[in-house]
C-alpha positions as a printed Julia matrix, in Angstrom:
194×3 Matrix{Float64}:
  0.47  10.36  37.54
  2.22  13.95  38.23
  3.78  12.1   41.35
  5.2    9.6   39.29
  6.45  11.72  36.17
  8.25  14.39  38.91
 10.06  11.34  40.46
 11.17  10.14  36.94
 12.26  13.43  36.21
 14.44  13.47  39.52
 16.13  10.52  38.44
 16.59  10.84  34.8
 18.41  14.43  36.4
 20.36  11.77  38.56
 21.84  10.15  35.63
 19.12   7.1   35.66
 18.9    6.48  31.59
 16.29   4.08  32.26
 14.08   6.53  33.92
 14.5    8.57  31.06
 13.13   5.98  28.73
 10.32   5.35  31.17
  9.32   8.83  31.33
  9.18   9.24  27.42
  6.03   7.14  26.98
  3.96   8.99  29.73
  5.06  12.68  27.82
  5.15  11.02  24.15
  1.52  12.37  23.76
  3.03  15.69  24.31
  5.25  15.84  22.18
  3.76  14.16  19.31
  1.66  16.97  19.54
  4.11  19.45  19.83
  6.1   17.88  16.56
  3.07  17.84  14.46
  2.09  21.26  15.15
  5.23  22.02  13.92
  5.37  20.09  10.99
  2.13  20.83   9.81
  3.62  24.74   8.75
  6.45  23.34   7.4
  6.93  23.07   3.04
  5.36  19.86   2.1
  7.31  16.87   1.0
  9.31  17.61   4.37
 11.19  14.24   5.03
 10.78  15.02   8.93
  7.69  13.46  10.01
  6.28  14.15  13.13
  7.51  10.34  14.79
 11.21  11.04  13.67
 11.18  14.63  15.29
 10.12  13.23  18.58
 12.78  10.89  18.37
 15.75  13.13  17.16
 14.3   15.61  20.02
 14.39  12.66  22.45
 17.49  11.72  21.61
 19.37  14.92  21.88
 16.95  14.99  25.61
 18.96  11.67  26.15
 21.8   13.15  25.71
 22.0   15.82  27.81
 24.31  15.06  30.97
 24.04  18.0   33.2
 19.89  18.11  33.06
 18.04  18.92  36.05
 14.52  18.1   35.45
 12.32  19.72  38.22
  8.64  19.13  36.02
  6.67  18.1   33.28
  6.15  21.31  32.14
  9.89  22.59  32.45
 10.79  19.34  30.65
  8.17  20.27  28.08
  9.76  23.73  27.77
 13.21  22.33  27.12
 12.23  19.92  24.78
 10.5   22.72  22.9
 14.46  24.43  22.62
 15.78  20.93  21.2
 12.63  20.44  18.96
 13.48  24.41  17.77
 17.27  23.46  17.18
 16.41  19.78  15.26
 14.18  21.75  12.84
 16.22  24.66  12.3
 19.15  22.03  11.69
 16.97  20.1    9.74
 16.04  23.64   7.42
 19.75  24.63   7.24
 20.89  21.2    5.96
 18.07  21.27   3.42
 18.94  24.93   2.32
 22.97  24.07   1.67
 21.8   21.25  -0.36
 20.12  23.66  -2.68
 22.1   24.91  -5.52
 22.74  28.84  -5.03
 19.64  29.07  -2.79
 19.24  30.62   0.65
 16.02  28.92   1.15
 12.31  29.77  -0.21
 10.91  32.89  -0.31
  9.44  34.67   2.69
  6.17  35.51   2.6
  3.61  37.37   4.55
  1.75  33.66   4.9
  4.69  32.78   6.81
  4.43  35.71   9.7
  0.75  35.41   9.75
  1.67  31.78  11.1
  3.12  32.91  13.75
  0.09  35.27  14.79
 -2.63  33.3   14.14
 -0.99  29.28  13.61
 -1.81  29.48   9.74
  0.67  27.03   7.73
  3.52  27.4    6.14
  6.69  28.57   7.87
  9.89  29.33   7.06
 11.85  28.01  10.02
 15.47  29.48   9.62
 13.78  32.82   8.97
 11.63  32.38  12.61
 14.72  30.88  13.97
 16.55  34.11  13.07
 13.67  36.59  14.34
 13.49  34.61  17.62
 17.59  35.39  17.82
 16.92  38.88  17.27
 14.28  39.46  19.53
 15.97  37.13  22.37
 18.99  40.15  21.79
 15.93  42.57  22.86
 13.84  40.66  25.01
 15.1   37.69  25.81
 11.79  36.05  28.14
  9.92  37.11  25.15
 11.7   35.01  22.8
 11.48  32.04  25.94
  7.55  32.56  26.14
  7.03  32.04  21.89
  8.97  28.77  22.33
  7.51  27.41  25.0
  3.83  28.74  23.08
  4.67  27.88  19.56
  7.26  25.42  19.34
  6.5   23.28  23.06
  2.63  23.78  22.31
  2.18  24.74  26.03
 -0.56  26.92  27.44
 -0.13  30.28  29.07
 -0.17  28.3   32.79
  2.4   25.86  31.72
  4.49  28.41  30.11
  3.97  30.38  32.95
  5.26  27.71  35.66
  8.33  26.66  32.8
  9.56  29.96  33.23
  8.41  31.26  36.61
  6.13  34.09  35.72
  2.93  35.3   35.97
  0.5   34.0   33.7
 -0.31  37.89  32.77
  3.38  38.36  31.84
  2.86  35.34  29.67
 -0.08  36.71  27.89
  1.62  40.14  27.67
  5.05  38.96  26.41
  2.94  36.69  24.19
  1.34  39.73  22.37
  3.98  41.82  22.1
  6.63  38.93  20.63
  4.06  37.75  17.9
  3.33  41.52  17.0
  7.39  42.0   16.85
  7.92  38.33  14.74
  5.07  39.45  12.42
  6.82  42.91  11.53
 10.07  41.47  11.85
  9.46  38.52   9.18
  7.5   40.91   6.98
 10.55  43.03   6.86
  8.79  46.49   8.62
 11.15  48.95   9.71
 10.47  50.13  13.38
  9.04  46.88  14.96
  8.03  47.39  18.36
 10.57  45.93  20.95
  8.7   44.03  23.65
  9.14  45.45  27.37
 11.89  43.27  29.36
């Protein structure tokens, strides 16, 4: 089966649309997965559910002309990036709709979900941590959204990004203790090492 999803990956990075759309069924577990971990911190009465973020995140996957898939799991860890952007989109669109409101309240719920995958998560405010701490360390920042928003393990997000599974544990650590002060709004959050 890895045979086959590598060689669909090769030619979906050829152009081949319909290898795209075969490889989505074989990785749709995946990312179901991925989209309902996500979804299930997210406000309720969200009008994503978790089958139309897999298929805005396949869609903007779709669209992408200059792709060069190489594996599952580096496919995985990009579609983790789009899924990131569609909510945060998603968030922002919701927010300007509000009258004179930047969004809801953070809350220390909300960093705790990031530590320890508790619900309720405040996306534009993780979005904007994961900014900030991709301005300090950005493979830090790469590692929490391959972990949190790609639901990958720390051997998958190891091989997406080509490091050590130690550095992944490590960077892993460090970024949720830095998110967790960060989103409480601590002074003097530790920067991860580069």
């Amino acid at each position: 089966m890895s045979g086959h999803i590598t060689r669909l990956l090769y030619e979906a990075s050829g152009g081949n649309r319909d290898a795209l759309d075969a490889l989505m069924p074989l990785l749709y577990a995946q990312l179901h997965d991925a989209a309902h971990r996500q979804l299930r911190g997210e406000r309720a009465g969200h009008t994503l559910d978790t089958a139309a973020l897999v298929n805005e995140t396949y869609l903007r996957l779709a669209a992408q002309e200059r792709a060069q898939w190489q594996s599952r799991v580096q496919f995985l860890a990009v579609a983790s990036l789009v899924m990131r952007r569609v909510l945060v989109n998603h968030a922002k669109q919701r927010n300007r709709h509000k009258r004179g409101g930047s969004g809801e309240p953070l809350t220390l719920g909300h960093a705790q979900h990031v530590a320890a995958d508790t619900p309720e998560v405040d996306v534009e405010a993780l979005d904007q941590a994961l900014d900030r701490l991709a301005e300090i360390d950005a493979r830090a920042a790469r590692v929490v959204e391959c972990r949190y928003f790609g639901g990958l393990d720390i051997h998958e997000t190891a091989e997406a990004l080509n490091i050590a599974a130690a550095t992944v544990k490590r960077d892993w650590v460090l970024a949720k203790t830095w998110l967790r002060r960060e989103l409480e709004g601590g002074a003097g959050a530790p920067e991860p090492a580069a």
